[in-house]
Every structure is written in C-alpha cells, then in structure tokens.
N, C-alpha and C positions, 0 to 999 in steps of 0.2 A: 504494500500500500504506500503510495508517495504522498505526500502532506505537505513537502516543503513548499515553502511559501517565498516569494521576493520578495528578502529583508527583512523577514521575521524566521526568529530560532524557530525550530524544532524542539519543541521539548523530549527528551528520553520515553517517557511513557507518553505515548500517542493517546490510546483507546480508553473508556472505562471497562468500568466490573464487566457490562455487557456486551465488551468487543465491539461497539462501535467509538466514531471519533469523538474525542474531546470537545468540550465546545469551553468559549468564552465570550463573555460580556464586557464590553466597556461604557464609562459612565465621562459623560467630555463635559465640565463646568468650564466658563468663561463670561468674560462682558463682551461689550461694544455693538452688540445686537440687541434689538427686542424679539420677543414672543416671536411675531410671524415675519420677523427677516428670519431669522432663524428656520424655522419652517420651511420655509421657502427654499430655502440654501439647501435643507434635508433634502426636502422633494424632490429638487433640481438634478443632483447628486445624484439618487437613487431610483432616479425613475416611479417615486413614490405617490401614492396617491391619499391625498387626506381623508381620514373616514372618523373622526372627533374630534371636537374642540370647546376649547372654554379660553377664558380669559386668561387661563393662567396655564392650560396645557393644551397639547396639540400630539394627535393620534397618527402617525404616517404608516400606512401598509405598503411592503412593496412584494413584489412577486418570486421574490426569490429568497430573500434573507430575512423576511416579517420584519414585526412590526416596531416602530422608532415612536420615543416617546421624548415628545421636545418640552422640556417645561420652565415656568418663571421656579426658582428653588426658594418658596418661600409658601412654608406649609399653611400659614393664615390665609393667602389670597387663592390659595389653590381649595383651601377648604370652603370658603365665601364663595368660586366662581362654580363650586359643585352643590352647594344649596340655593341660590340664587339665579338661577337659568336665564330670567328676566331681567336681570343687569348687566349681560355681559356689554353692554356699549360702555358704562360707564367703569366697570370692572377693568375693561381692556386699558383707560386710561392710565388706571394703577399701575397697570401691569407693566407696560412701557416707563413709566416712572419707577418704579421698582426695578426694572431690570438698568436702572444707571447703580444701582446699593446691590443691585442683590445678587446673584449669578443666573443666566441661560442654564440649560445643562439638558444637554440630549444624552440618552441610555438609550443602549443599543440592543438589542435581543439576541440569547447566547447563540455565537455562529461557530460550525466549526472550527478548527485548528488549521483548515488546510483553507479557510475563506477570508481570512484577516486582513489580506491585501486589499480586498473588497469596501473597508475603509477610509481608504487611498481617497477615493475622490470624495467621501463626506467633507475630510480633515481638508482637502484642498477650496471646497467651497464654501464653509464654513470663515475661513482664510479669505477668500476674494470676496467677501459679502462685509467683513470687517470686522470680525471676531477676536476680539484680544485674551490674551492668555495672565499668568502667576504675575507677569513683572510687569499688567501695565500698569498695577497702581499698588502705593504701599502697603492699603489693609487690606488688598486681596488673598484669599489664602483659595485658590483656584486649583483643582489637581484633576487629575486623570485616576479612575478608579477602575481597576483590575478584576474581574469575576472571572474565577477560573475552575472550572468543576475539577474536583480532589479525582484522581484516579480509581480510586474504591475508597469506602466506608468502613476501615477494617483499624482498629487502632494501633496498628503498623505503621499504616501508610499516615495517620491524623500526625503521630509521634514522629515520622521522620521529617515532617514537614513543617512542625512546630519545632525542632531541632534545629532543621537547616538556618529557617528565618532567623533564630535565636542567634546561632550564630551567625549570621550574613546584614543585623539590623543596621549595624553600625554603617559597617560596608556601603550597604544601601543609599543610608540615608548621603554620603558622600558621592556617592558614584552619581544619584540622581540632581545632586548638587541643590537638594531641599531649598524653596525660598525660606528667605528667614521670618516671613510672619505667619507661613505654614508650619515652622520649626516653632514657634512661641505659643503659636495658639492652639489648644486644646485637641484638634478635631484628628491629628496623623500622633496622636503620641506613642513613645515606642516601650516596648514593653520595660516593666521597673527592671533594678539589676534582681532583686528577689526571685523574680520570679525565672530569668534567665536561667539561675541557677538553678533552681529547683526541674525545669524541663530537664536542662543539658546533663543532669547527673541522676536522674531520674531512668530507671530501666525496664523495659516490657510492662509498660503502663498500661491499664485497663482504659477503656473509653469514657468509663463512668471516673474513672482518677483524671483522667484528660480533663477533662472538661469542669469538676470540681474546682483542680488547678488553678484553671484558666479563670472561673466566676471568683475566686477567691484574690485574685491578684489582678483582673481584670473585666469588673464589674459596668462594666462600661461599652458603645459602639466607636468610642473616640480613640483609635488606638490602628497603628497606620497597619498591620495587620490585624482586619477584625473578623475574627473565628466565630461571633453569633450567628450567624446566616447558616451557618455550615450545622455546628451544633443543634441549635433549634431544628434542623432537618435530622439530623441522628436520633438525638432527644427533646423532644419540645414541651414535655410536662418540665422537667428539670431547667429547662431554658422561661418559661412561662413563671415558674416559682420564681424566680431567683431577681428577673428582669423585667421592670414594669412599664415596658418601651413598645407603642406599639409599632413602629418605625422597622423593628427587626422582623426580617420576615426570612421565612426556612428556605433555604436553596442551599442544592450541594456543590455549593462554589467557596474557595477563597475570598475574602472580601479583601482587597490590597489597597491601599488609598495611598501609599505616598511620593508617587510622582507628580512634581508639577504639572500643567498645562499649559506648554511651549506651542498653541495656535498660532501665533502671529510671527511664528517665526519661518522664515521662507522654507526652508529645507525639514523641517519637522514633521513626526510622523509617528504614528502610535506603536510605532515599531520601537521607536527609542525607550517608547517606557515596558512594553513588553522583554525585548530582549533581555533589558536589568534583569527582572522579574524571574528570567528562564537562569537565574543562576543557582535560586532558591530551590529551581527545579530540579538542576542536576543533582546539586548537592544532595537533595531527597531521596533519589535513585541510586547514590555511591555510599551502600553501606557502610565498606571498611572506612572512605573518606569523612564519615559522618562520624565513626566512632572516633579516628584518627583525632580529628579538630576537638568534637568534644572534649577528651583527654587532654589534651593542650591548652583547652579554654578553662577548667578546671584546673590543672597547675599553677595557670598565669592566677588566680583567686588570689586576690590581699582580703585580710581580714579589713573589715571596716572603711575597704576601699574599692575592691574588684577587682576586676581585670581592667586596663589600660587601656583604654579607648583606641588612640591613636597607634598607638604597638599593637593592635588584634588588628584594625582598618590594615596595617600593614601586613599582618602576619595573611590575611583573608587574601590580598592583592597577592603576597607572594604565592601562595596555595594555586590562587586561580591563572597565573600565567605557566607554574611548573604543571597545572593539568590540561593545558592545553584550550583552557575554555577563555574565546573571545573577551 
C-alpha cells in the first residue's frame, strides 16, 4: 500500500486496529478574514458547496473529502446565532466585529494519511483571500491543531505515545519555534515535570492507570498534548466523572495543539507542523529507542530540579540526526 504523500512524512504505522488507513484532522485558527470571506476561500479551494449556516458558522460539503466547518471561535455568538434563527442579519454584524478579537478557524474532517496534500490548496487560498497567522498580532495565541487517530486502543500503544511526547515536549516546543504569547498563555501548556516523571518511569501500565495518571496531573483540555478526546473514547464514565467540560468530546485521535499558525506566510504549509508531529510518531514505534531515552531521561533526574531543559533539547536533536530521522 503506498501513502506517501508530497511533503508530508509517512508515519511508521500507516493502518488502525482495522487494517484500514489512518486518518487525521486539522483544526487552522487565524485573523484577517470574516465568517464568509473565509467560506468563500473554503469553497473556492474545494470545490465545496455550502449546505448551513449561521452567523457565527458555516457548513461546507465537498464531494470527496466531506465536510468543512468554518467558524467565528467564540462559543457565546455561536450559541446566540443557534437559538436565535431570526437575527442572523444583525448576529452576522457581530460576527464580523468579533472576528477582528476573536479567531476564524476552519476544522477539517478526518482525511486519510495518504490525502493530506489535499490541503494544499485550502492553506493556499485561505492565504490569497488575506488570512493572517500567530505573528500578526501580539495577543494572538493562533495554532494549528493536530487530530491524529492513535493506531489501536491497547495500552501499549496509549503508553508508548505518552512516552514518546514526554520525552520529545521540550524538543517540540523549540523545533516549532512556539510564539511567545502561545508559550504564556494557558491554552498549549506542556505537561508538569511530575508528571513526566511518573509516565517515563512508569512500566506496562494498565489503561485505567493511564489515564488516572493523566486526570490526576492533568485535569484540564489546556495542555498542548490533550489526551481527553482520546480517553473519553476509551472510557467516558471515568472521563465524565472526573471533567465537567462539555467542550471535550470522544474521538480516537490525538488532540496536539502546539504548532503555530504560519498562514500568511508564503511558502507554509501544514506539512510543516505535521512532519514535527511525525517524530512523536517514530519515537512511538522504536521500542528499544523509547526505553533507551527513557533510561537516560531518568539519570539526567536532579532532585528538586529535573532534568535540564536545554541538555535533553540537545541530547533529543543529537538522538534524532544519529537515527537518521529528518
């Protein structure tokens, strides 16, 4: 089966549990458009054809890759233009005011692994219609959000992958070169050192120990890998108790938030924040390499201090060139 894609990795495990391909979601925040430039720009792109709308969102179906959902990201106007039918004329004025504060943000419907290119032109017209990204303005905290269905549901696979990120956070956050008022504020925070520790030295963990873990030291959906979409799909009485958010909803995807959103820049492409992404992946997939790091990330442990930021960013980059990976 071929999957490669132009310009986007291959992840190591293609397929899920059911032997078919991998799919992924992305979620694009940005300014410099309203509601139906924005729209527009989808449809354009995708040969899409609008079949809902409200003042504050906009339903695109297209015939090959479904359905696009362009919205204002502002849960008050979006909840007014769903009970109020009969104001969207004055609703939509908001909405356009609101989108200079607030961010666009089209979500895409999960596509295969081997259709990603197929983005290409959303990101390109989104771009020529005047879509600005993380750096046009100081308090934008703007990102590109990553849904990537887990390979299987087995807590092997949950623990290798909350391993890998653990180890690769730091990395990450450097490699994608984090704006600094997505670094400050709340919404991409990266796991405590607590809890680092407790995954990476942690061994053949049950599902139901995963994910205590996880609520116990990350009770929250602000956290730039967010594992409730995924859990809530494994166990959602335990996710239900624990979280009283109705915002989280069950899918067996990775939730990833912490890449900017570099639209306005010429040559950009959602390839850039994926590939980062597909490092987490490898690392997942390389047993020995996963135990190797761990052991190493545990040594470097100071009491009442940790491991060293900067020396792990390094020790990760020297890892990742002597394996060969991009």
């Amino acid at each position: 089966m071929n999957v490669a894609e132009p310009g986007y990795r291959t992840p190591p495990r293609q397929t899920n549990a059911a032997g078919t391909l991998r799919t992924v979601g992305f979620e694009l925040e940005f300014t410099g458009l309203t509601l139906s430039e924005a729209g527009q720009a989808v449809s354009k792109a995708l040969a899409g054809q609008l079949t809902g709308s409200t003042a504050a969102e906009m339903q695109i179906e297209t015939e090959e890759l479904g359905t696009f959902l362009v919205e204002v990201d502002w849960s008050f106007l979006k909840k007014l233009a769903r009970e109020h039918q009969d104001y969207q004329q004055e609703l939509s004025m908001l909405s356009d005011t609101a989108s200079l504060l607030v961010p666009v943000e089209v979500v895409c419907p999960p596509l295969a692994i081997n259709c990603l290119s197929r983005l290409d032109s959303l990101v390109n017209h989104l771009r020529q219609a005047g879509a600005r990204g993380t750096d046009d303005s100081p308090f934008a905290a703007y990102g590109v959000h990553i849904n990537t269905e887990i390979p299987e549901q087995s807590a092997t696979m949950v623990d290798a992958y909350l391993k890998a990120f653990c180890l690769l956070q730091w990395w990450l956050v450097d490699k994608h070169q984090v704006n600094l008022t997505r670094r400050i504020t709340p919404y991409v925070d990266l796991y405590p050192d607590r809890y680092l520790k407790r995954v990476i030295a942690s061994r053949n963990p049950s599902l139901e120990q995963i994910i205590s873990d996880y609520l116990h030291y990350n009770p929250t959906r602000n956290r730039a890998l967010d594992m409730l979409p995924l859990f809530k799909e494994i166990n959602p009485a335990l996710i239900e108790e624990s979280i009283d958010d109705a915002r989280v909803k069950a899918r067996p995807t990775f939730h990833y938030r912490l890449p900017n959103c570099v639209i306005d820049a010429p040559d950009w492409s959602l390839a850039e924040s994926w590939n980062v992404w597909c490092l987490v992946e490898e690392l997942a997939c390389q047993p020995q390499q996963l135990a190797m790091l761990c052991d190493e990330f545990l040594l470097s442990w100071r009491p009442a201090f940790g491991v060293d930021e900067s020396a792990w960013i390094a020790r990760i980059e020297q890892w990742r060139k002597q394996s060969g990976l991009a």
